[in-house]
N, C-alpha and C positions, 0 to 999 in steps of 0.2 A: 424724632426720638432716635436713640444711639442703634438701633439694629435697623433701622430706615436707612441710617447713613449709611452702615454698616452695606449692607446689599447696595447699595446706589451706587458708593463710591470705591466697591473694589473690583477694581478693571475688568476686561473680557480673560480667559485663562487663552493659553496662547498652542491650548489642544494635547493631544494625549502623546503627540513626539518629541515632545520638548524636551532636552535634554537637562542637566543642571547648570543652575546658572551660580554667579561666582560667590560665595560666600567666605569668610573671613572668621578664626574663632581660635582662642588658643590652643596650645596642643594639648592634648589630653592630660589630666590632672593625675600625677603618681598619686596615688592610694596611701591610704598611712599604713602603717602595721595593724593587720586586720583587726588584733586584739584590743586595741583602743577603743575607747568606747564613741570619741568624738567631741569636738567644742559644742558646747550650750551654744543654740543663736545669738550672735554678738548684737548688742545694742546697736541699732543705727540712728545715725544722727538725720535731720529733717533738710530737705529740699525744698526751700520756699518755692519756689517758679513751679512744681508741678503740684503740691498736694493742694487743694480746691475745696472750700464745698461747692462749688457748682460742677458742672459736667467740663470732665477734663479735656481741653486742647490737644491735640494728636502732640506726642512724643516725638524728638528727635528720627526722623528717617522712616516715619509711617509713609507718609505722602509720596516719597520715592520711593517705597517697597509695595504700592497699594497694587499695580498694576500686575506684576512679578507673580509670576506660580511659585511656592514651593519648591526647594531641591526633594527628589526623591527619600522615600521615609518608610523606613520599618519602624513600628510599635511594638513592640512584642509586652502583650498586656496579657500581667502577671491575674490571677485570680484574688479578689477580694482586697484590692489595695487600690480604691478607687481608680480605677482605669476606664472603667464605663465612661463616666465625667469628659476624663481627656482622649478616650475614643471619637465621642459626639465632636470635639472641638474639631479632631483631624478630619469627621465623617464630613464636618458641612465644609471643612477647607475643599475638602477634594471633589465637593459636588459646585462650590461657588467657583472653582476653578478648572471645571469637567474634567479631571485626573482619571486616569485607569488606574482603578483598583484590583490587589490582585487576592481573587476572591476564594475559599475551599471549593473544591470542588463538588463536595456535598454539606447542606446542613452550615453552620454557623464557626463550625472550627476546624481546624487543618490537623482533623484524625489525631485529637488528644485523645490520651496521651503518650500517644506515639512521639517519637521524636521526629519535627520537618522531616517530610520531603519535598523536592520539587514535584513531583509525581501528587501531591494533596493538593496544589493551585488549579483552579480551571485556568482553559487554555486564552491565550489574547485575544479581546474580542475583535469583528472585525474591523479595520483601519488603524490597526494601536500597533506601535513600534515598540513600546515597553511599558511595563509595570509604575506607575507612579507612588502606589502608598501601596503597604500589605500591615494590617492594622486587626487582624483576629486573632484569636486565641491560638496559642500554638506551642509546641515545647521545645525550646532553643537548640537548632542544629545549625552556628552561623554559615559552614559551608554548603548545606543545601538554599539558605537562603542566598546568596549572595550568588549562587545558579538563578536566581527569578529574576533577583533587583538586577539596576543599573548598576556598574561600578559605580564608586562615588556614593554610594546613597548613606545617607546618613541612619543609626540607629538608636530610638529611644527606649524605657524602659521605666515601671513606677515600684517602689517599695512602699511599706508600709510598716508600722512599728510592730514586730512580730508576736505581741501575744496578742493584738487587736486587731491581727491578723487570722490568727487560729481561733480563735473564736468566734470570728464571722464565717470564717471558710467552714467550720464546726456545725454553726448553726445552719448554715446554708446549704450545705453537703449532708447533714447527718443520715438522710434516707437512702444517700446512693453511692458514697463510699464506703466500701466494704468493709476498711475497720472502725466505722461509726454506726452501722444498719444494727447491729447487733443490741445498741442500747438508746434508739430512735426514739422508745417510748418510755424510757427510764425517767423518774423524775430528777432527778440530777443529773442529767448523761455526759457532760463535759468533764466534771469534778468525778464521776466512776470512772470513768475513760484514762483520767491522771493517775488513778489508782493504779493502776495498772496496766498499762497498756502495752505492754507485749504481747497480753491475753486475747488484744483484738486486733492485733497488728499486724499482718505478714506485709513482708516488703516484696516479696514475690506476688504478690495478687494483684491481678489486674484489674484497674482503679485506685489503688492505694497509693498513689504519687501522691495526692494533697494531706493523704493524713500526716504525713509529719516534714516539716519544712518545706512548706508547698512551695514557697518563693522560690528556694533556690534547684526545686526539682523544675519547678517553669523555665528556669535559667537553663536547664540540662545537667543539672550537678548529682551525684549521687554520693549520699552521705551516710557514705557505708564508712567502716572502717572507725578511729581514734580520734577524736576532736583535735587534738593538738600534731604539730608536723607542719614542715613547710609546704606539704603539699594544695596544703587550702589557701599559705600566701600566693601560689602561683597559680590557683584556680582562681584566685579574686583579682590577682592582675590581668589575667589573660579575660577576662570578662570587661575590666576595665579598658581594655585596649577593643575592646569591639562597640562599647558603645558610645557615641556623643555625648550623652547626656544619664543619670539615672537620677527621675527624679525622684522625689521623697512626698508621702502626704503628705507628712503633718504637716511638710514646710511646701504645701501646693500651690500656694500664691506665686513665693519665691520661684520654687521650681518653674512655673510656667514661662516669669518673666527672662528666665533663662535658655526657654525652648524657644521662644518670641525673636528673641536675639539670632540665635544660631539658626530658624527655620527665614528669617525676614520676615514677621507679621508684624503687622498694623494691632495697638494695643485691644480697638475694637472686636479684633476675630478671636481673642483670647474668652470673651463673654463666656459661663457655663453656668450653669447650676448642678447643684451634687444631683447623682445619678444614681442611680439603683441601691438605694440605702435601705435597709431593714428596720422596719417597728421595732423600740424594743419594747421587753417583757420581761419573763422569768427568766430568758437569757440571759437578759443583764443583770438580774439581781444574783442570776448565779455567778456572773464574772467575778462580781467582790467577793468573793467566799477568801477568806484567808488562807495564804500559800498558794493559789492556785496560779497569779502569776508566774512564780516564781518556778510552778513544774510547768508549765506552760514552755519558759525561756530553757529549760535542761531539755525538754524533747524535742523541742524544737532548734538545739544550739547553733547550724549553721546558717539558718534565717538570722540570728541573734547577729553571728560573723557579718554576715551580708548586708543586711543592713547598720551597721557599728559602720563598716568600708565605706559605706556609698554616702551615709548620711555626713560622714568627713570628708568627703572629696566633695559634696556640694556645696558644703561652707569656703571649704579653699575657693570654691569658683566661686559664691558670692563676693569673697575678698577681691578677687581678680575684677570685676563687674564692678565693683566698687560700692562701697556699703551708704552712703551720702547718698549714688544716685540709686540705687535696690528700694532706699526707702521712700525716695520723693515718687518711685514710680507703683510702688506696693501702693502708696495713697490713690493715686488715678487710677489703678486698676482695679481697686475695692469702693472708689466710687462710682464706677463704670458696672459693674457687679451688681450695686443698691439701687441704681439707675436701670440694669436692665431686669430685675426683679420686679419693680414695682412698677414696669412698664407692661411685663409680661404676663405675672402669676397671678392669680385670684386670693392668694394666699398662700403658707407654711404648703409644703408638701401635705399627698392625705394620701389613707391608705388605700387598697383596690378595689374596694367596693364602691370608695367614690371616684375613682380615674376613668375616662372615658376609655370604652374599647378599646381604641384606638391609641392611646397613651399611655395603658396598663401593662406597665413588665410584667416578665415572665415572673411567674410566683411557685417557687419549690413549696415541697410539703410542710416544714417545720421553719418556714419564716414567712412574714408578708413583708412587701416589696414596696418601700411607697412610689407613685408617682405626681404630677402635678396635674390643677386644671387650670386653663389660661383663663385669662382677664376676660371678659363678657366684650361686646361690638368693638375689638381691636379693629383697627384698618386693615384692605387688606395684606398691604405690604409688612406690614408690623404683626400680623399674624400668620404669614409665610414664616418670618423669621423666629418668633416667639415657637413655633410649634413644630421647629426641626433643632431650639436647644433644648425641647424636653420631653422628644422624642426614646424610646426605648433603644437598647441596643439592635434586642433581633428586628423590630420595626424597619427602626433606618437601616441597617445591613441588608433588609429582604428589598426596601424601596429600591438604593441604589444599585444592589445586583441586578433588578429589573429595568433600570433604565439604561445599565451598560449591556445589558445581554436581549431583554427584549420578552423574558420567560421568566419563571419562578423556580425558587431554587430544586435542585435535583433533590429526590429521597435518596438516602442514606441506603447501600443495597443490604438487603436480607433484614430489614429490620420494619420496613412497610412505613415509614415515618418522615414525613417532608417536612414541608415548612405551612402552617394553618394558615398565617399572618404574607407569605408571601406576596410581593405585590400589592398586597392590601394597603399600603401607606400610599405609595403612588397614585392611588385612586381619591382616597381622602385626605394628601395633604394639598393643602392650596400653593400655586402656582409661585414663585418667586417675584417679586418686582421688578 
């Protein structure tokens, strides 16, 4: 089966000094005028040679990229815009390729939301000459980061279309950002929250970055001040020029097969299933209340900016990628996908009550969290690999901080609060093939 191959056939990693090796990619895509909204995804036409029903043939330059580590790699993953998903894709790259990870020094994220510093990384462990992936949460300071990484290192980044963005980050936040605690137990709290929300707003309080354009307070932006100016066109260029890549959900597929390209992977290592998604409920039935998108996109307007920019620069680079071959390999890659589902999961995602210990995200107070249960007498090599792509974030982040450092992660000082889950994956996940 495809995650059998997958672990069998992707070489030894070539250890944690490796410096980067040579990659190839155009130059960065100029941004359109932020105010545009962007092209509809253009129709592609079909690639006979790769789209299959059977299980797809490796793509052009897997075979010679199988052996190859990664170039060095910032994530900088945005809150609530599927990044968990393409977190786990880099988590297992960099454990199938023993990478140094470069980890917070306390707790799950680099002292959000503070803006980086180097001073938030634990220090190299020992034998490591450098940092290979730095992949936690964190709030964009590019010169502190670029103090950790390698030169060279490339940087990725995920949006998400931003009223289905705030209203997950909403739901999922409402007990512990401070201008949403207020109306936790409201029965409408989203739509009273659009009522008014100056009322529960202060931009001075600590915690309130996600209440209103969380995306681009992630990015390090502060959207103080006049919507209109050129100062937001040279705020979205200068963003543009720091990273490789900004992918898009909606367009996650696409996005991938463009992080595939620029990172060297084998279509195989791309395998994920969504990741830390929400039941929904009354939440959802409150998102369609009429108007409420629509005040959703005015409080939020420079997320709107933000993603308008990036979702256009990633069709210009579809175009560049070329749209013929984008869609013969979207076919392999979404049958590689139905392939590793129905090899893996027992079924749909389910909610936490029925997720094993051990593969139950974390669950805030006013959402439940689905996760997966795997297929019953997998092998055990197809059950190594089945159950580190649907694995939890803090899980897998506490596993491989433990098998880089040898301990569980530090508590957080003055606050008495470690990690529950530390190491615990290490103990009950099954060994690799």
């Amino acid at each position: 089966m495809v995650l059998v191959r997958l672990w069998r056939s992707a070489g030894p990693g070539r250890g944690r000094t490796q410096g980067l090796w040579g990659w190839t990619w155009p130059g960065r895509i100029r941004g359109p005028a932020p105010a545009a909204i962007g092209p509809s995804p253009p129709a592609l036409s079909r690639r006979r040679e790769v789209g299959r029903s059977s299980p797809p043939e490796p793509l052009r330059g897997e075979r010679e990229s199988s052996g190859r580590p990664p170039p060095n790699l910032v994530f900088v993953k945005t809150h609530k815009t599927g990044s968990s998903t393409l977190q786990n894709i880099l988590f297992r790259l960099g454990e199938r390729h023993n990478l140094t990870v470069a980890f917070p020094r306390y707790t799950y994220q680099f002292a959000y939301p503070q803006r980086f510093a180097a001073a938030f990384v634990e220090p190299l462990p020992p034998g490591a000459a450098r940092y290979n992936l730095l992949l936690s949460h964190l709030r964009l300071a590019a010169g502190e980061l670029r103090r950790v990484m390698p030169p060279g290192s490339l940087y990725l980044t995920i949006l998400r279309e931003p009223v289905r963005t705030f209203q997950s980050v909403f739901a999922y936040y409402r007990s512990t950002v401070p201008a949403f605690r207020a109306l936790a137990n409201h029965p409408q709290p989203l739509a009273a929250f659009l009522q008014a929300p100056a009322r529960y707003y202060d931009p001075a309080a600590a915690g309130n970055g996600l209440a209103r354009n969380p995306m681009a307070f992630d990015l390090g932006l502060e959207a103080s001040g006049e919507e209109g100016g050129s100062r937001w066109d040279q705020e979205l260029e200068r963003l543009n020029r720091t990273f490789q890549l900004v992918l898009i959900a909606e367009h996650f597929d696409e996005s991938l097969l463009l992080a595939r390209e620029l990172l060297g992977l084998r279509l195989e290592e791309l395998a994920y299933v969504r990741l830390n998604a929400r039941r929904g409920g009354g939440a959802e039935a409150e998102a369609q209340a009429p108007g409420l998108a629509q005040r959703i996109r005015a409080w939020n307007w420079l997320d709107v900016r933000l993603y308008q920019y990036f979702r256009a620069v990633l069709w210009r680079r579809v175009e560049l990628y070329g749209f013929t071959r984008m869609k013969g390999e979207l076919e392999a890659l979404r049958s590689l996908l139905r392939e590793t589902r129905e090899t893996c999961l027992a079924g749909d995602a389910v909610g936490p009550e029925e997720t094993a210990d051990e593969l139950r995200p974390w669950q805030p107070d006013t959402a439940a969290i689905l996760g997966y249960k795997l297929r019953p007498g997998l092998p055990p090599a197809q059950r190594a690999s089945c159950y580190r792509l649907v694995l939890p974030e803090l899980q897998y982040h506490a596993c491989l901080y433990h098998r880089q450092y040898g301990r569980e992660l530090r508590v957080q000082p003055g606050t008495g609060r470690g990690s529950p889950r530390a190491g615990g994956c290490c103990v009950t996940a099954p060994p690799f093939a």
